[in-house]
C-alpha positions as CSV (number, residue, x, y, z in Angstrom):
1,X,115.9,-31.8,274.8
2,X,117.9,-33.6,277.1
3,X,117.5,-33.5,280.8
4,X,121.1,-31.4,281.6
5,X,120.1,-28.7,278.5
6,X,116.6,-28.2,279.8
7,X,118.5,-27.5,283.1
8,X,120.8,-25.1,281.6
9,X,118.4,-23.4,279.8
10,X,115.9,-22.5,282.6
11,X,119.1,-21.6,284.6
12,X,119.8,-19.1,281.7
13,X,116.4,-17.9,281.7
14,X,115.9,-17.2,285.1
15,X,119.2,-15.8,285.7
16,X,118.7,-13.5,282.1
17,X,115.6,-12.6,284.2
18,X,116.8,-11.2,287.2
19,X,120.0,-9.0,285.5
20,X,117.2,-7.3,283.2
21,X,115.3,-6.6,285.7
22,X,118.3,-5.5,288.0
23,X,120.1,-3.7,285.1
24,X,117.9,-3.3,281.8
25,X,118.9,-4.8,278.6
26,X,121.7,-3.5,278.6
27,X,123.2,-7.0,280.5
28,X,125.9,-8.6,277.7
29,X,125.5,-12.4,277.2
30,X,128.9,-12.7,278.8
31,X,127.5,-11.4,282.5
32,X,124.6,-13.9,281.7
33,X,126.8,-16.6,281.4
34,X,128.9,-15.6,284.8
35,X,126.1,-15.0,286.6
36,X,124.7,-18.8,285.7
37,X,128.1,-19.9,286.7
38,X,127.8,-21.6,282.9
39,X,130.4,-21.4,280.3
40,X,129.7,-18.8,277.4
41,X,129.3,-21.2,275.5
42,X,126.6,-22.9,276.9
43,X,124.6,-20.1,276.6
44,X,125.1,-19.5,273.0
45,X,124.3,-23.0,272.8
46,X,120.7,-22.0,273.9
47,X,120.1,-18.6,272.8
48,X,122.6,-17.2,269.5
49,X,122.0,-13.8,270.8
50,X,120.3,-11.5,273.3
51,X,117.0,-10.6,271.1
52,X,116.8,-14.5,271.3
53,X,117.0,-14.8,274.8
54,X,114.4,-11.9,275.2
55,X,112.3,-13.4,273.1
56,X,112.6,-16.5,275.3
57,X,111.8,-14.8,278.0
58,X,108.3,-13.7,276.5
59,X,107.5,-17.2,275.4
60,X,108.0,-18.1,279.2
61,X,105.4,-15.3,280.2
62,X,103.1,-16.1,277.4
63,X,102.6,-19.7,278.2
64,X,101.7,-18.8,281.8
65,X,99.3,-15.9,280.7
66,X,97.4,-19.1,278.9
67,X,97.5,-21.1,281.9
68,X,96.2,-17.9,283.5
69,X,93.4,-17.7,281.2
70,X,92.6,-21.3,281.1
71,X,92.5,-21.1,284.5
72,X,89.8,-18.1,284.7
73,X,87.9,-20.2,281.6
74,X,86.7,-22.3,284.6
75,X,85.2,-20.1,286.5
76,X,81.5,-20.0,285.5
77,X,80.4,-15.9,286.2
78,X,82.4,-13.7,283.3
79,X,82.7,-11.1,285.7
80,X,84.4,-13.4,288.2
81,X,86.8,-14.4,285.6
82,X,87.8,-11.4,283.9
83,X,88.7,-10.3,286.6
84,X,90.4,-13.3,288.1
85,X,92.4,-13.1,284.7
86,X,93.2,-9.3,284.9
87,X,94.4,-9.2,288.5
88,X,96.5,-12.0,288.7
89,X,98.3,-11.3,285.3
90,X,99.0,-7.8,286.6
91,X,100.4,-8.8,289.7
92,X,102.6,-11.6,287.8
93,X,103.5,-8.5,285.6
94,X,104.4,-6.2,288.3
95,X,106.9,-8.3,289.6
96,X,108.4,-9.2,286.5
97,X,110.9,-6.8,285.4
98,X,112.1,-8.8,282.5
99,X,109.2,-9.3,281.5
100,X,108.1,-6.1,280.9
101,X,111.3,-5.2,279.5
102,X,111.4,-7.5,276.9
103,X,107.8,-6.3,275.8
104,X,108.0,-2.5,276.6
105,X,111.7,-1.8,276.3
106,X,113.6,-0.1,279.1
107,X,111.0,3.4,279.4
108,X,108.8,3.6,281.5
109,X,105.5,3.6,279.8
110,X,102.9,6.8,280.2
């Protein structure tokens, strides 16, 4: 991917991220785009639609909860790690709206 699309497309992502967290999934990809300051186009470019960039967004999160649990596969006591693993992830989670969106919908869970 070239060095300007990357760009764009963790623009998109992290501005995607913020108005479904503000807002909920009910953000239309035309909001997205103004609120990156990007064409529309652009962002269809990236992401054909908004289950796309959703599941995008997940990707995002899922690649840093592996990093997360590489991270507690150094540590040597199980304990330790598990629940090196368990705390960070659920403070990463708790202040990621979009995140949890994306996974749970826009309920809250019980």
């Amino acid at each position: 991917m070239r060095a300007d699309a990357r760009r764009n497309r963790e623009t998109i992502l992290r501005a995607a991220g913020e108005l479904f967290a503000e807002r909920g999934t009910g953000v239309q990809m035309d909001e997205i785009a103004e609120h990156t300051k990007l064409g529309v186009g652009t962002l269809y470019r990236q992401f054909l639609t908004k289950r796309a960039l959703l599941a995008a967004i997940v990707a995002e999160r899922f690649r840093g909860m592996t990093e997360l649990a590489r991270a507690a596969a150094r540590i040597d006591d199980p304990a330790v790690a598990f629940e090196a693993l368990l705390r960070t992830y659920l403070e990463e989670a708790e202040r990621d709206a979009a995140f949890r969106l994306a996974v749970l919908g826009p309920e809250q869970p019980d």
